[in-house]
N, C-alpha and C positions, 0 to 999 in steps of 0.2 A: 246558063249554068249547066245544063244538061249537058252539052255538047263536050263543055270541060271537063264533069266528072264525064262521061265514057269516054276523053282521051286519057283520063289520068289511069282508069282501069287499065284498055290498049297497053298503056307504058308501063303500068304491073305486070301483067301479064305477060306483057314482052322482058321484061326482069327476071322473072319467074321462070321464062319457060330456057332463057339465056343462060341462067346462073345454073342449069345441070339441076334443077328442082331442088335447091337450099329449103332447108324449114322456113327459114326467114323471109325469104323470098316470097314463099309461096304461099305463108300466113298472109302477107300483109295484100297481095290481089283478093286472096280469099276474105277476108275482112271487106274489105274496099267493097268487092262483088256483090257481097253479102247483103251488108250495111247501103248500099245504092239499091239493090231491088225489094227491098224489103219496109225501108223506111217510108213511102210512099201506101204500104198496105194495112198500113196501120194508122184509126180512122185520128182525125186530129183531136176530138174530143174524150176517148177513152187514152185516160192520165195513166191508169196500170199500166194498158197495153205497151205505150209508150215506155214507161221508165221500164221495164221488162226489157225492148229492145235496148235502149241505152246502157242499161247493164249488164246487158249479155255483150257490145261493142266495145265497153271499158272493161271487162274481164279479159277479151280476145286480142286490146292494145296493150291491158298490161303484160298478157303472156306474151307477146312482139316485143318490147319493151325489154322485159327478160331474154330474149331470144337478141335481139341488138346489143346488151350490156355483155352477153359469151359473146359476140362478131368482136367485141372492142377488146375484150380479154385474151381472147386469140390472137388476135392483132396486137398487143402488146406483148405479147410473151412473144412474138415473133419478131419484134421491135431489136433485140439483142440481136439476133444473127442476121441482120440487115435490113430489118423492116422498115415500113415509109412511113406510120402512124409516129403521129407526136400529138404526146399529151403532155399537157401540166403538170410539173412535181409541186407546185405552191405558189404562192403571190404573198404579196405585201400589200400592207393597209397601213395609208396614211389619214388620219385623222380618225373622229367619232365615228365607228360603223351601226350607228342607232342613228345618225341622221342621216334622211335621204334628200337632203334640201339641195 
């Protein structure tokens, strides 16, 4: 497990430092980073300590999150003068959408 999260860091990092230093980019190693040396320091039995770090990791994915949703906006608005992004204008539903059977 270890060996995969510090390749997956490596390949932020290498995002981050490729992409001209994006916000976006460069939240998400730093999260990653963050969130990987720190989770480990924090003892398993102290509950605070813990939901403390998890909330401060879901604060920093939603602002990624927000920070992803302007990449897609950009990308669409740019969509008109030749852009490669395709998105959905709508779908159709056929039958009851209250049953998942």
């Amino acid at each position: 497990m270890a060996n995969k999260a510090s390749e997956l860091i490596e390949e932020l990092l290498y995002n981050a430092n490729a992409s001209g230093q994006k916000l976006l980019e460069r939240r998400l190693a730093d999260v990653a980073i963050w969130f990987y040396k720190n989770k480990s320091r924090v003892p398993v039995d102290n509950l605070a300590a813990r939901q403390a770090l998890l909330e401060k990791a879901l604060w920093t994915l939603l602002e990624t999150n927000a920070l992803l949703t302007e990449r897609i906006h950009e990308l669409e608005a740019g969509r008109r003068g030749g852009g490669r992004l395709w998105m959905p204008r709508g779908m159709k539903v056929k039958g009851d959408v209250r049953d998942y059977t």
